[in-house]
C-alpha positions as CSV (number, residue, x, y, z in Angstrom):
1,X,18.4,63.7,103.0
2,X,17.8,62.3,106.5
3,X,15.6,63.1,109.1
4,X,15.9,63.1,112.7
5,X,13.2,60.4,113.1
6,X,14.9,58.3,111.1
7,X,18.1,58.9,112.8
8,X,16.5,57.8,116.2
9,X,15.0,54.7,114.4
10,X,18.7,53.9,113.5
11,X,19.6,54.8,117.3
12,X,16.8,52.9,119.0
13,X,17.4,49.7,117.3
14,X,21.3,50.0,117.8
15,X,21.6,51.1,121.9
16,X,18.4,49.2,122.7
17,X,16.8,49.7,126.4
18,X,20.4,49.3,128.7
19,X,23.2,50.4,126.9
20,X,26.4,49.3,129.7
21,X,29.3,49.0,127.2
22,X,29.6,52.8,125.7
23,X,29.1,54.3,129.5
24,X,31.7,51.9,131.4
25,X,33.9,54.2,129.4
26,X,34.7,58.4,131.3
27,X,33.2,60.9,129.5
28,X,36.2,62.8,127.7
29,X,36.6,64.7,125.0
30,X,38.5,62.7,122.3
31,X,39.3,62.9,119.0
32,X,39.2,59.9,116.3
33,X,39.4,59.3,113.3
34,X,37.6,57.2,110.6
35,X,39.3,55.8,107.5
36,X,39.1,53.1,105.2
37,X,41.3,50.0,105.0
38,X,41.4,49.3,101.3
39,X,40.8,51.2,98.4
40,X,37.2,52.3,97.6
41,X,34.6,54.8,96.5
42,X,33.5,57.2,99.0
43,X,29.7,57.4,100.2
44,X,27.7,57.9,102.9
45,X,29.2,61.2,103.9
46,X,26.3,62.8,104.6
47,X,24.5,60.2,106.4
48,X,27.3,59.7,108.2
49,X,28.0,63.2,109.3
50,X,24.2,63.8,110.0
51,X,24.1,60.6,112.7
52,X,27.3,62.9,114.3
53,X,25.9,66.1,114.6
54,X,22.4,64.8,116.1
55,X,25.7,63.3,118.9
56,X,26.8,66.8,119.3
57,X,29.8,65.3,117.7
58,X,32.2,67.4,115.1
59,X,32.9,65.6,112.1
60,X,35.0,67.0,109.6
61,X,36.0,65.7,105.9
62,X,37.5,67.2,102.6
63,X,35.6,64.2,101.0
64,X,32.5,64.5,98.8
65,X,30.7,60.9,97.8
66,X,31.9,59.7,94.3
67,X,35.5,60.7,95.4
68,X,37.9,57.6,95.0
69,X,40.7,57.1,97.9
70,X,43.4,54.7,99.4
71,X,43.1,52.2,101.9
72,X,44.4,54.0,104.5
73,X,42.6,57.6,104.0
74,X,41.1,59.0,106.4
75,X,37.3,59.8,105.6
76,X,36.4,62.2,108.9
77,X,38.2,63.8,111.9
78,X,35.9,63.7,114.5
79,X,35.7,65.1,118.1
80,X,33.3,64.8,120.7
81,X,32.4,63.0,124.1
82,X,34.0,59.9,124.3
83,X,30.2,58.3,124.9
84,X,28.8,60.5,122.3
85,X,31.5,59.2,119.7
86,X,31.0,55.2,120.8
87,X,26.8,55.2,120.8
88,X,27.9,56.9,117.0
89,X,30.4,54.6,115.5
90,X,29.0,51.6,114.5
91,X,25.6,53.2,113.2
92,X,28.0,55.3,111.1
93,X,30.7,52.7,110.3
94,X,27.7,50.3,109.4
95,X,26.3,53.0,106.3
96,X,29.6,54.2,105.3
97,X,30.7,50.6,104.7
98,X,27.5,49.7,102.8
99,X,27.3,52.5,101.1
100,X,30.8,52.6,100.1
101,X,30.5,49.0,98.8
102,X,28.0,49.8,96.7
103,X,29.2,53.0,95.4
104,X,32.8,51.1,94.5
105,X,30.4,47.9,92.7
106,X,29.1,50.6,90.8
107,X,32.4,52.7,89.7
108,X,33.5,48.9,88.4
109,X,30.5,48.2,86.2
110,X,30.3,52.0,84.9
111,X,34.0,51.6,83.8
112,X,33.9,48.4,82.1
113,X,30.7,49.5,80.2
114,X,32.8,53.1,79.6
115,X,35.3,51.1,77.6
116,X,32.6,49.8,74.6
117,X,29.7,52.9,75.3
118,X,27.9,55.7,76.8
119,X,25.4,53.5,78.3
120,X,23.8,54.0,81.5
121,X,24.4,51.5,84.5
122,X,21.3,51.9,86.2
123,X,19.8,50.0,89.4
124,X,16.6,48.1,90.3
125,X,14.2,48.3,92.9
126,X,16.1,45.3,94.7
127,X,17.1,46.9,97.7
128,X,17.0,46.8,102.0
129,X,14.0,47.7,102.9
130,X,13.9,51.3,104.9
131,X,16.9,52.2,103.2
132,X,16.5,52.1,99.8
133,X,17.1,56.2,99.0
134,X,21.0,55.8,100.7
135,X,21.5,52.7,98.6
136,X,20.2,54.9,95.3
137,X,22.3,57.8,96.3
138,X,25.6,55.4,96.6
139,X,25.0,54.3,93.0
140,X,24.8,58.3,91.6
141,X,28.2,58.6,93.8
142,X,29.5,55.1,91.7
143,X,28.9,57.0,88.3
144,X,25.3,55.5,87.9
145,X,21.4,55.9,87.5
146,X,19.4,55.2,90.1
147,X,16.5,54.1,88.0
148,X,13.1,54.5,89.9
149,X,13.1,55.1,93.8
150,X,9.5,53.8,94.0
151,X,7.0,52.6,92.1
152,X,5.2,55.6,91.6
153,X,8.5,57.2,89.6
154,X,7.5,55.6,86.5
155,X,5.0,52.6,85.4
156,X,6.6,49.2,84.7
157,X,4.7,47.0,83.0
158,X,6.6,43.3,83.8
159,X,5.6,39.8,83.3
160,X,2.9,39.2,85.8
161,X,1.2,42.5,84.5
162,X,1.3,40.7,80.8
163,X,0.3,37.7,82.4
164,X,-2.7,38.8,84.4
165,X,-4.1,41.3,81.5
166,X,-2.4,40.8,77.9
167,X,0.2,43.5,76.7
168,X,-2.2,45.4,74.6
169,X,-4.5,45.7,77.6
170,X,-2.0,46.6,79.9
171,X,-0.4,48.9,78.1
172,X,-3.6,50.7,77.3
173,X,-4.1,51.1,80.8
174,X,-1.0,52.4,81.8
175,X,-2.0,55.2,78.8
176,X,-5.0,56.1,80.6
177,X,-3.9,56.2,83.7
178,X,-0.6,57.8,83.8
179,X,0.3,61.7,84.5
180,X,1.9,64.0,82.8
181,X,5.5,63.1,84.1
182,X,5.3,59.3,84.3
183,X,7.0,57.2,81.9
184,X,5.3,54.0,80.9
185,X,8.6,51.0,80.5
186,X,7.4,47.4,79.3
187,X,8.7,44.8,79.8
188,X,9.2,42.3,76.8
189,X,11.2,38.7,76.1
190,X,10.5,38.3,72.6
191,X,11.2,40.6,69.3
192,X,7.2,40.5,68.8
193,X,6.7,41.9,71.8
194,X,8.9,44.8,71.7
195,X,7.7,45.5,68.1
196,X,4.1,46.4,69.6
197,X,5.0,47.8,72.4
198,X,6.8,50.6,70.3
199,X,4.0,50.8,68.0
200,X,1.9,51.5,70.7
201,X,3.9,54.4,71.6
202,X,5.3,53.6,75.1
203,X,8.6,55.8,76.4
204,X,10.8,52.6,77.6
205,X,11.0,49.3,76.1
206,X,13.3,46.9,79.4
207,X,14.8,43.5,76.6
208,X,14.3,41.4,79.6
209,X,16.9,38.2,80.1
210,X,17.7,38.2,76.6
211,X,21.0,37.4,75.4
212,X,23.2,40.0,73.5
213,X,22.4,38.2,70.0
214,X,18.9,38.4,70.4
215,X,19.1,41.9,71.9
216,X,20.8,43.0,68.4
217,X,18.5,41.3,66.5
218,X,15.9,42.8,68.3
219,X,17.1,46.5,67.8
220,X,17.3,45.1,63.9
221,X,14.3,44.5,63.7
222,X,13.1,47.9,65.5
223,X,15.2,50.1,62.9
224,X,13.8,48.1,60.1
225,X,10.3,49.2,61.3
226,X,11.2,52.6,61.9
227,X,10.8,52.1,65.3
228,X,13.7,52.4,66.9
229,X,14.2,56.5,67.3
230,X,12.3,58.2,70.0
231,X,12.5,54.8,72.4
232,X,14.6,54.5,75.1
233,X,16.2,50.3,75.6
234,X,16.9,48.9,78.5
235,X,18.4,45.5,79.2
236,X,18.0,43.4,82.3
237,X,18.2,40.5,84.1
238,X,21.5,38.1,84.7
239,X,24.1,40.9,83.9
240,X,27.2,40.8,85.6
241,X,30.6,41.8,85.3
242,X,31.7,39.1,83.4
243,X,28.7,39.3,80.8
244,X,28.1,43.7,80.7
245,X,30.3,44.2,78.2
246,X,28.8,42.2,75.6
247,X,25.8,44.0,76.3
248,X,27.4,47.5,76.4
249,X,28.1,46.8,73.0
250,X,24.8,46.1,71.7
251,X,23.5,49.8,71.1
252,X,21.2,49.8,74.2
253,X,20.6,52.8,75.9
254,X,20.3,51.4,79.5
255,X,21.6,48.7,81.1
256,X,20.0,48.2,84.7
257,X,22.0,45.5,87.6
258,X,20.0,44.5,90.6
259,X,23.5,43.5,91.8
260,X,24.7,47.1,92.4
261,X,22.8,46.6,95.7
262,X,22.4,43.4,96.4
263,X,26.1,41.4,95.7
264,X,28.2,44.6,96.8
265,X,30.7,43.7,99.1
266,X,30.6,46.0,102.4
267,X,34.3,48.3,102.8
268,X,36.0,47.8,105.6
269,X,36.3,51.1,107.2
270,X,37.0,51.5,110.7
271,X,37.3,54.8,113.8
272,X,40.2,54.7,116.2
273,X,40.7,57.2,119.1
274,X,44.0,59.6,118.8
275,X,43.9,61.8,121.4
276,X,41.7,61.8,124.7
277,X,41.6,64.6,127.1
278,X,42.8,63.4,130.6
């Protein structure tokens, strides 16, 4: 899930060129612990444990990401050099806290939909740059879909593509061009426009920034034309806690929240020596 390369990118741009502040400290061997200080969803284990090992550090856990826990909890017992284990702990503490975040952001949404439906909470493609596969993997630990991890996952044809080219043209295109394997989801924000795009036989239709009324209306008028069956929805676009059950209620099969990512709230988790060898 991580390579070493990318674990000395992390490294590089953390310790810089004269690291003082980890070495004014003995090398020991000490033991630690990291745990969280409020209630959460676990993620970032791996990550996390990875960064350790490439420290020569021991990191165990009884944790999986998805697991729920107490503020309080430990997440790993850790031993290594004392050096080892400080040039480690904010590069760790820094992923399991934003990765936690966003796994917990997603366990709320999942549940409220959970209440009305079986619909999917899904996320977008607005993420940190260079780290977007972590932030996917915290929403599959929060109970969601990751959507796509790239653009060549699946062809999304959005506003600008109906802007630049026509819908009918566009979707055409995407037709010819896609493999095998690649979904083609449109985009629409009208009823007309989600009527053709199902008529022209496209896998995903995304009911973008449409209210739940016209969303219903909209799956209406698809069932009256016989073309709601074999079509996956997808709603999106100003969805939020307050709003997702209204939407979960609508009969759509996918509801995706940029929000997952980018409003989660970071969990405080922190690592505090226990015992050090004298």
């Amino acid at each position: 899930m991580i390579l070493n390369c990318e674990i000395e990118r992390f490294i590089s741009e953390d310790l810089g060129a004269n690291d003082i502040s980890c070495t004014l400290v003995p090398e020991k061997q000490v033991s630690a612990r990291i745990f969280a200080k409020e209630d959460c969803v676990v993620a970032g284990t791996e990550v996390a444990q990875k960064i350790m090992e490439y420290f020569g550090i021991r990191a165990d856990t009884r944790l999986v990401d998805g697991d729920e826990i107490r503020s309080g909890d430990t997440i790993f017992e850790i031993t290594g050099n004392s050096v080892a284990v400080l040039r480690a702990e904010r590069l760790v503490l820094n992923f399991l806290g934003h990765l936690t975040g966003i796994a917990t952001q997603t366990r709320k949404y999942v549940g409220t939909v959970r209440q009305y439906s079986d619909t999917k909470v899904a996320g977008t493609r607005k993420t940190t740059p260079g780290i977007r596969k972590f932030e996917k993997l915290a929403i599959i630990a929060g109970g969601g879909d990751p959507h796509r991890f790239d653009l060549s996952d699946a062809i999304m044809i959005k506003d600008n593509h109906r802007n630049a080219m026509g819908l009918e043209n566009a979707i055409e295109a995407a037709k010819k061009m896609a493999g095998f394997t690649q979904k083609i989801d449109v985009e629409v924000e009208s009823t007309e426009d989600a009527v053709t795009a199902a008529r022209m036989g496209v896998d995903i239709i995304m009911f973008d920034n449409m209210l739940p009324g016209q969303v219903i209306q909209t799956l209406e008028e698809l069932k009256h034309e016989g073309l709601r069956d074999g079509v996956i929805i997808e709603v999106s676009g100003g969805i939020n806690l307050d709003n997702i059950s209204e939407y979960a209620k609508t009969g759509v099969d996918v509801i995706s929240v940029g929000s997952l990512v980018h409003k989660a709230e970071w969990t405080d988790v922190s690592l505090e020596f226990m015992d050090i060898d004298s």
